[in-house]
Short mmCIF file of the C-alpha atoms (twelve columns), coordinates in Angstrom:
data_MODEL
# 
_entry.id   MODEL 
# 
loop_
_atom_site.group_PDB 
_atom_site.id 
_atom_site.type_symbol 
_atom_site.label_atom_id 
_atom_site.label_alt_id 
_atom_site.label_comp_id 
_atom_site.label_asym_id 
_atom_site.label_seq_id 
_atom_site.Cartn_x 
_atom_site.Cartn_y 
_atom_site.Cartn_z 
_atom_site.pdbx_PDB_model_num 
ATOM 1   C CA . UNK A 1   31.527  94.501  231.600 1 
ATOM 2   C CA . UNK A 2   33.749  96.549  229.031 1 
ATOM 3   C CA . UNK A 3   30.777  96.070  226.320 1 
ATOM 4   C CA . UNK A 4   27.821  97.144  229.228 1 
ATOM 5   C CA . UNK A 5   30.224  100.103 229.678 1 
ATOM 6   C CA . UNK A 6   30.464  101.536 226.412 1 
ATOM 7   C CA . UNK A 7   27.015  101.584 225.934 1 
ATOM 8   C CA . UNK A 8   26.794  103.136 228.959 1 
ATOM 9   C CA . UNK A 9   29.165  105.935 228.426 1 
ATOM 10  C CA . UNK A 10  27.133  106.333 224.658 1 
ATOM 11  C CA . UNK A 11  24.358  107.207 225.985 1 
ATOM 12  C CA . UNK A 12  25.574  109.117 228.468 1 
ATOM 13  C CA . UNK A 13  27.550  111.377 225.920 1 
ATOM 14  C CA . UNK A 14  24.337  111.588 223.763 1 
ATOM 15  C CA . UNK A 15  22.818  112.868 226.806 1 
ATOM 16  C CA . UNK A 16  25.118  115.544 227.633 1 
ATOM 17  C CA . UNK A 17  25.052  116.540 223.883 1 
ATOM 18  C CA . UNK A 18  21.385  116.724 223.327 1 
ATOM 19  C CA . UNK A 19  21.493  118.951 227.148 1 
ATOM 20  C CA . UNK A 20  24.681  121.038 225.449 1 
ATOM 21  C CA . UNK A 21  22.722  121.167 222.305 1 
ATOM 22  C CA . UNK A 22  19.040  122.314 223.781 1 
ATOM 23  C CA . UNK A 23  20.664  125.062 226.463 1 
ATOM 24  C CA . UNK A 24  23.374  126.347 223.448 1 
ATOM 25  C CA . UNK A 25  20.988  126.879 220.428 1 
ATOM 26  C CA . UNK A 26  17.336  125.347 221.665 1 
ATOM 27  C CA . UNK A 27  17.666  122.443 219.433 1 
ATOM 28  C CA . UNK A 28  16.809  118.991 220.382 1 
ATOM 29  C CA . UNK A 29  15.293  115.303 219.252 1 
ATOM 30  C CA . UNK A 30  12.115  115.719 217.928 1 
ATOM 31  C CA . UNK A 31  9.114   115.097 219.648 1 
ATOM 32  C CA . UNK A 32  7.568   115.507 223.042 1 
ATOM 33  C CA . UNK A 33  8.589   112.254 224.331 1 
ATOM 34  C CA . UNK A 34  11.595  111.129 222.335 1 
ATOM 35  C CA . UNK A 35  13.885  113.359 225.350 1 
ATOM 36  C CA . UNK A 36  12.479  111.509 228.209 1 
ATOM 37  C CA . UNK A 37  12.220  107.457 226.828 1 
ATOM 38  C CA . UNK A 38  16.425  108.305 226.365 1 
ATOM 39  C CA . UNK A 39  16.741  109.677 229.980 1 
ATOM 40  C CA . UNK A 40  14.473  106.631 231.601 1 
ATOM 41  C CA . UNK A 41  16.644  104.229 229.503 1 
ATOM 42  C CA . UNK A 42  19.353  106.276 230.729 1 
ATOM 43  C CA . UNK A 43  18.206  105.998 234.174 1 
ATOM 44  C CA . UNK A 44  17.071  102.465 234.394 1 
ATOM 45  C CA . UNK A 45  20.985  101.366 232.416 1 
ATOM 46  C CA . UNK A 46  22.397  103.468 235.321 1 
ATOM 47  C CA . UNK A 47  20.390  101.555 237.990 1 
ATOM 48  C CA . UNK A 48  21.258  98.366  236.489 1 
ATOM 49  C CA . UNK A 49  25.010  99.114  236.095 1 
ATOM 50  C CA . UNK A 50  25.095  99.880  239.670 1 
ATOM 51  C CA . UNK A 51  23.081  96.905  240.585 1 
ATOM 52  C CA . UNK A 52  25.222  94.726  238.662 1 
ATOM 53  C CA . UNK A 53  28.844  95.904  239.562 1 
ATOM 54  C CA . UNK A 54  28.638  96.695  242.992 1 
ATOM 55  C CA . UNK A 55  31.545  95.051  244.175 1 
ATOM 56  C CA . UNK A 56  33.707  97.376  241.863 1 
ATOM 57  C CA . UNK A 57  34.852  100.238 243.594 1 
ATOM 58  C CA . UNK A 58  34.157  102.894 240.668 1 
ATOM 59  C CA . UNK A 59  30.423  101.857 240.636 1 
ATOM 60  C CA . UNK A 60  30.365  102.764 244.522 1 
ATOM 61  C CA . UNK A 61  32.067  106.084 243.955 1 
ATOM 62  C CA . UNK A 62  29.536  107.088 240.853 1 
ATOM 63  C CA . UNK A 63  26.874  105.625 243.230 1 
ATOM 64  C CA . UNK A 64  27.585  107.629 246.253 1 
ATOM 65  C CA . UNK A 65  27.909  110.508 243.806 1 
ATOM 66  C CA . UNK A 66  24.676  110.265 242.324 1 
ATOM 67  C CA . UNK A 67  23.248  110.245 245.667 1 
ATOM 68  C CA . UNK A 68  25.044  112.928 247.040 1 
ATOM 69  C CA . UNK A 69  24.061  114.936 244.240 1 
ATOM 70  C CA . UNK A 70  20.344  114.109 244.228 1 
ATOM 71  C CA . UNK A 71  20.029  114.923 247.863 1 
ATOM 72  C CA . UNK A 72  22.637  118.204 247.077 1 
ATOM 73  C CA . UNK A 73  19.328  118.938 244.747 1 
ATOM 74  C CA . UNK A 74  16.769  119.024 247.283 1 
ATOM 75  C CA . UNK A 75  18.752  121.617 249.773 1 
ATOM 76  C CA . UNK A 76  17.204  124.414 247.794 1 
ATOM 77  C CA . UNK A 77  13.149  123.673 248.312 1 
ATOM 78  C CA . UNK A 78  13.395  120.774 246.133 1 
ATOM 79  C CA . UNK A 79  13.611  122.893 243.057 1 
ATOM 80  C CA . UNK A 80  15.827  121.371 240.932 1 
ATOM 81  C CA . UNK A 81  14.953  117.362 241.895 1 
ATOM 82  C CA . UNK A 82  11.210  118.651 241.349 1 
ATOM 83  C CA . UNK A 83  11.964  120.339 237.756 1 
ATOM 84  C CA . UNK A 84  13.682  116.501 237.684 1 
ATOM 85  C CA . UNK A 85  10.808  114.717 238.199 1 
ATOM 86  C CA . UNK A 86  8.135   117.122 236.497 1 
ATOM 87  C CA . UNK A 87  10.427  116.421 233.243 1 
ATOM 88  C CA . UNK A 88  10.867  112.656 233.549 1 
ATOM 89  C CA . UNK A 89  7.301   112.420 233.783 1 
ATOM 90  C CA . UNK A 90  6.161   114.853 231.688 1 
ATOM 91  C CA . UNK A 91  4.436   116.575 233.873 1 
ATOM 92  C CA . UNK A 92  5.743   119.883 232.906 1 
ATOM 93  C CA . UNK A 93  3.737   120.546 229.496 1 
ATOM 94  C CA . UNK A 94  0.046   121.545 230.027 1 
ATOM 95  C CA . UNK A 95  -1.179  122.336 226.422 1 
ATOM 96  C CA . UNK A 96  0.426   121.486 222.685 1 
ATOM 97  C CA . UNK A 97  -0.800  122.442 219.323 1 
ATOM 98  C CA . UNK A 98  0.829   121.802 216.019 1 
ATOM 99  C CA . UNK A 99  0.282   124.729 213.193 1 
ATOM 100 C CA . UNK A 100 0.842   124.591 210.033 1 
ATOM 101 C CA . UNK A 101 4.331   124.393 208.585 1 
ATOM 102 C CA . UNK A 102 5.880   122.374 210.878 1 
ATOM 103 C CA . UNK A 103 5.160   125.080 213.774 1 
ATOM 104 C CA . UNK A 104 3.900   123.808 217.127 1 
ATOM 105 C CA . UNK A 105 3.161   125.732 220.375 1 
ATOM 106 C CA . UNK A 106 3.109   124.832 223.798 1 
ATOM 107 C CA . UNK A 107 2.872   125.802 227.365 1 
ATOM 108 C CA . UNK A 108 5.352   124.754 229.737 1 
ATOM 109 C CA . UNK A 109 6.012   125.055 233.389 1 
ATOM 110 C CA . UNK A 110 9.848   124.251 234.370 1 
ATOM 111 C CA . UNK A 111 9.520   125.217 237.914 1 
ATOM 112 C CA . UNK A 112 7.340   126.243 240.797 1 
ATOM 113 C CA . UNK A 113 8.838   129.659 240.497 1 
ATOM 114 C CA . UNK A 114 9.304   129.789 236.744 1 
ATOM 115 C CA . UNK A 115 5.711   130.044 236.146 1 
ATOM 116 C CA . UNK A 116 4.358   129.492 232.528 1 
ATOM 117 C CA . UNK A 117 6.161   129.623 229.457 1 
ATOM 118 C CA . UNK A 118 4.516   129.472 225.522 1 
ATOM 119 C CA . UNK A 119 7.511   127.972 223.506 1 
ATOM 120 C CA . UNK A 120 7.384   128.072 219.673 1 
ATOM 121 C CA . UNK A 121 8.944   125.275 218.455 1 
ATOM 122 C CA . UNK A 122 10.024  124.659 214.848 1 
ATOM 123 C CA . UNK A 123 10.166  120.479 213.306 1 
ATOM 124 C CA . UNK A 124 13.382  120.245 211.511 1 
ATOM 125 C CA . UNK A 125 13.659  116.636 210.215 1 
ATOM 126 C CA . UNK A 126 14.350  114.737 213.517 1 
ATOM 127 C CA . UNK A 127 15.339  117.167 215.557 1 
ATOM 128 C CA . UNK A 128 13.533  120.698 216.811 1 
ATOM 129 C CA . UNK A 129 14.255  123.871 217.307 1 
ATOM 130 C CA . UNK A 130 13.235  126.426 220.040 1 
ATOM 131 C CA . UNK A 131 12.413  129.572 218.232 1 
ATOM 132 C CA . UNK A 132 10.977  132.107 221.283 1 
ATOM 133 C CA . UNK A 133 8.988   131.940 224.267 1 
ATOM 134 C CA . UNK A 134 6.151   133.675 225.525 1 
ATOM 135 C CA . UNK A 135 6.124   135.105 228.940 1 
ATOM 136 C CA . UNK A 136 3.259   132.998 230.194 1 
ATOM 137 C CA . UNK A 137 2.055   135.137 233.194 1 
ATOM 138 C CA . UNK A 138 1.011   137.842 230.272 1 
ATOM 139 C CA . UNK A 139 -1.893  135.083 229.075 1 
ATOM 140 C CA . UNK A 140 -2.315  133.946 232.318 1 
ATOM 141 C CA . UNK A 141 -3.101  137.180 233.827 1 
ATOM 142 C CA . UNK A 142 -5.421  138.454 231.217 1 
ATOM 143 C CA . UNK A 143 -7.549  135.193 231.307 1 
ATOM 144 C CA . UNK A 144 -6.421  133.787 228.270 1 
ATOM 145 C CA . UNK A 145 -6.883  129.856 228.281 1 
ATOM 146 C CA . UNK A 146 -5.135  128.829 225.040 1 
ATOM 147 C CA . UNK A 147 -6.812  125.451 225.252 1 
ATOM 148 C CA . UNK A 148 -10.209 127.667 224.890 1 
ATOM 149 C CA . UNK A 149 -8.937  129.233 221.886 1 
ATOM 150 C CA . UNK A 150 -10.558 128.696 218.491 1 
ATOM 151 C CA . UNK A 151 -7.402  130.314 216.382 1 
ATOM 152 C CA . UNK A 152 -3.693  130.347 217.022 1 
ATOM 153 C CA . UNK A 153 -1.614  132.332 214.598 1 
ATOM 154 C CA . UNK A 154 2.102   133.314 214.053 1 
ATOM 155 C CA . UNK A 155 2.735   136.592 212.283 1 
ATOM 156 C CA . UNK A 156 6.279   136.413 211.269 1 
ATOM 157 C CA . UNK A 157 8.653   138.556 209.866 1 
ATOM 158 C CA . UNK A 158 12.090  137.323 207.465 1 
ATOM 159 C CA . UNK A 159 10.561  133.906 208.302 1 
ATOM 160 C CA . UNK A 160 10.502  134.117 211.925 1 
ATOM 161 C CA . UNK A 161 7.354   134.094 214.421 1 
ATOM 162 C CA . UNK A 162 7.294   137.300 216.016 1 
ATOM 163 C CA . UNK A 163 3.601   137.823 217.475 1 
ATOM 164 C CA . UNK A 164 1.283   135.319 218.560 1 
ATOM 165 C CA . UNK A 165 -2.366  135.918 218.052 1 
ATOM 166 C CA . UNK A 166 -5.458  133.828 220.303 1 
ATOM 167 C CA . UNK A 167 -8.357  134.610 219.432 1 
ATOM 168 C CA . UNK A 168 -11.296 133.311 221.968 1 
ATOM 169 C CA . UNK A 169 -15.025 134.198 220.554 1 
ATOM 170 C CA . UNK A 170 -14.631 138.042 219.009 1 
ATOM 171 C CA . UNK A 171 -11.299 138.545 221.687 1 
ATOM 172 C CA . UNK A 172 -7.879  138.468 219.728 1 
ATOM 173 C CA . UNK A 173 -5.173  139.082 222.041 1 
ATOM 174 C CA . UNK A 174 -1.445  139.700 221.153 1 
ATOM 175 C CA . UNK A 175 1.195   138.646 222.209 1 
ATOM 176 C CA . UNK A 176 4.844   139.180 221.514 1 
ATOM 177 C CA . UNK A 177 7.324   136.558 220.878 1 
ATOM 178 C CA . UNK A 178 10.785  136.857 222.369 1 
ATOM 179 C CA . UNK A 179 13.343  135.185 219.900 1 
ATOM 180 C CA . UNK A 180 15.167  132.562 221.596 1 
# 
């Protein structure tokens, strides 16, 4: 049990500091899907803990916490167990492009309420970094389907992106990149 638990509490630290990590500075493990295989293994390790220890009564406690907190989370329209599930399952990214230099771009929707978001994301070794956003409603209220697009482009200034430029046919259209 004392081995099952220190793996346990391992992951859940590197959890918490790759959450700490991503809401401080924007910086987390590279790739897509390298955030949500750690939470499912976190999840299905939790499940099994539970599972397996039952009769303890520390297990029951975390249990009943767990719950109380998941159903705590749907009070509030469901936002925050939806934004749960939309990121477990990856439901929450709609389009992804990689530029050059170890740039990639893509549109994200965190919550019902949220709306859109274009994140610019820098690759830095194996982690990456969140350099701005783009207020998605902007593109999405002029028509602008980035999928549709035949040219992304960063203009940057001191080595950071600070426009991004779609250009659809003969239509370029601007946008301006909020530094993160």
């Amino acid at each position: 049990m004392k081995r099952n638990l220190i793996i346990y509490f391992l992951l859940s630290s590197f959890l918490l500091v790759n959450l700490g990590l991503y809401l401080s500075y924007g910086i987390s493990i590279s790739g897509y899907w390298s955030d949500r295989i750690v939470y499912w293994i976190w999840l299905l390790s939790t499940l099994l803990l539970i599972e397996r220890y039952w009769n303890k009564k520390g297990i029951k406690i975390y249990a009943s916490s767990l719950g109380a907190l998941i159903i705590l989370s749907m009070i509030p329209f469901m936002i925050p167990f939806t934004v749960i599930i939309f990121t477990g399952f990856g439901l929450d990214r709609s389009y992804s492009k990689t530029l050059d230099g170890g740039i990639s771009i893509q549109v994200s929707t965190k919550s019902f309420l949220g709306g859109p978001t274009v994140e610019v994301i820098e690759q830095m070794g194996g982690f990456e970094k969140l350099v701005g956003t783009v207020n998605g409603w902007h593109i999405v209220n002029e028509g602008v389907h980035l999928d549709e697009a035949q040219d992304l482009k960063l203009r940057c200034k001191n080595g950071k992106p600070i426009l991004l430029e779609v250009q659809i046919g003969n239509k370029t259209s601007k946008y301006d990149i909020e530094q993160y």
